[in-house]
N, C-alpha and C positions, 0 to 999 in steps of 0.2 A: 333420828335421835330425839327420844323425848326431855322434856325442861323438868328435873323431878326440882322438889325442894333441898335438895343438897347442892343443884347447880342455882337457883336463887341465890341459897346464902352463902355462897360463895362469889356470885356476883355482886349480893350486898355487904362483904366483907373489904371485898375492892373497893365500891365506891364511897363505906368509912376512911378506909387507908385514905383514898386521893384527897377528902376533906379534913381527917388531919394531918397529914402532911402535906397542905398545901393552902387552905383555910388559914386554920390556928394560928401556927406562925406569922403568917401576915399580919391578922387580927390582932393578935400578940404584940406584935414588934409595931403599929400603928399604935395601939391601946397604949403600951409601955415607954415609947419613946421619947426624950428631953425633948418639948417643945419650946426651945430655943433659937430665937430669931436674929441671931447674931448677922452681923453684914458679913464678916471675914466668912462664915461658911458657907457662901454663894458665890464666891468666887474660885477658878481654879485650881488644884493644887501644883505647883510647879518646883520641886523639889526644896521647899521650905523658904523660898522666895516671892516677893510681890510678883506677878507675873506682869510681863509687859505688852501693854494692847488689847485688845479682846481675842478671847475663848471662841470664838464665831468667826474665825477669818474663812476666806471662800478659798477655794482653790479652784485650779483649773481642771476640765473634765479630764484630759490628759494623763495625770496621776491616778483615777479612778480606772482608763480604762489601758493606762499598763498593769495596775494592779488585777484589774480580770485577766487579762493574754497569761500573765506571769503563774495564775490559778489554775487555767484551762492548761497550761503545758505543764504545771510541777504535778498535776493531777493524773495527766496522762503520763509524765514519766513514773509518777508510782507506781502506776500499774503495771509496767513494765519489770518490776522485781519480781513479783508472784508469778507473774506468766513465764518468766523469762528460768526459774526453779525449776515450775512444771513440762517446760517443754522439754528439760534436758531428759527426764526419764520416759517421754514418750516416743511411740517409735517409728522410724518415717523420717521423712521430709515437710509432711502436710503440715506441721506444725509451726517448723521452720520458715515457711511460704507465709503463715498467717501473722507471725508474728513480723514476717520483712514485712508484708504490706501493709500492717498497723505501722510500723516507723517510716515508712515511703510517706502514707499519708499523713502523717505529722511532720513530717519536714517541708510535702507539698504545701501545706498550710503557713510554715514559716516562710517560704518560697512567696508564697501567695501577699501575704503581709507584708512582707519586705517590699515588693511589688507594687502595691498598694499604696506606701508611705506612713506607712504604721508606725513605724520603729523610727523614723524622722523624730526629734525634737523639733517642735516650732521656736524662733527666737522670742518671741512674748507671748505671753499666755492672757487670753484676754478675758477677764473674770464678771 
C-alpha cells in the first residue's frame, strides 16, 4: 500500500484534532482560570463540613488487596454472561466442558485463597 497525499492529510487532520481537543482546552482553562489562593480550597471536600483529621490517612495493605481479589473475581464472573448466552445456541457438549472447567478453575482459586489465609481478617492492621 502506497502513502498518497490524501493519506498525509488525513493523518494531519488527526493530529489537528488531538491538539485541539486536547491542547487548547488545557491551555484555556490554565490561561482563563481564578487565580485564587484561598486556604478553604486546599482542603477536602466532605460534604459541606470542616473535615476531621487529615485527607492523607494510610491504610492497611489488606483493603487494597481485597479490593484486587474482589476485581479479579467480579471480572471473571462477567464474563460468564456472554459465554454462558453463546453456549446455549451451540451444539454439543464441548462447550458445556469449557465452560465447567472455566468455573472449576475459579472456584479452585477460591479454594486455593481460603487455604492460603487470604480471606482471614487480621485483628490489627499495622500501618
Amino acid at each position: 500500500m502506497s502513502l498518497s497525499w490524501l493519506h498525509v492529510s488525513i493523518i494531519f487532520f488527526f493530529i489537528q484534532g488531538m491538539i485541539l481537543f486536547a491542547v487548547i482546552p488545557f491551555l484555556l482553562s490554565h490561561l482563563l482560570a481564578p487565580k485564587v489562593q484561598a486556604k478553604d480550597l486546599r482542603i477536602p471536600y466532605e460534604c459541606g463540613m470542616i473535615p476531621y483529621g487529615s485527607a492523607w490517612g494510610r491504610f492497611g495493605i489488606n483493603y487494597y488487596f481485597y479490593a484486587l481479589l474482589f476485581l479479579a473475581f467480579d471480572v471473571d464472573v462477567l464474563y460468564l454472561f456472554p459465554v454462558a448466552t453463546y453456549y446455549v445456541e451451540s451444539p454439543g457438549y464441548v462447550s458445556f466442558i469449557k465452560l465447567l472447567i472455566f468455573i472449576v478453575i475459579l472456584f479452585a482459586s477460591v479454594i486455593y485463597f481460603w487455604k492460603k489465609g487470604v480471606f482471614s481478617w487480621p485483628k490489627k492492621i499495622k500501618v
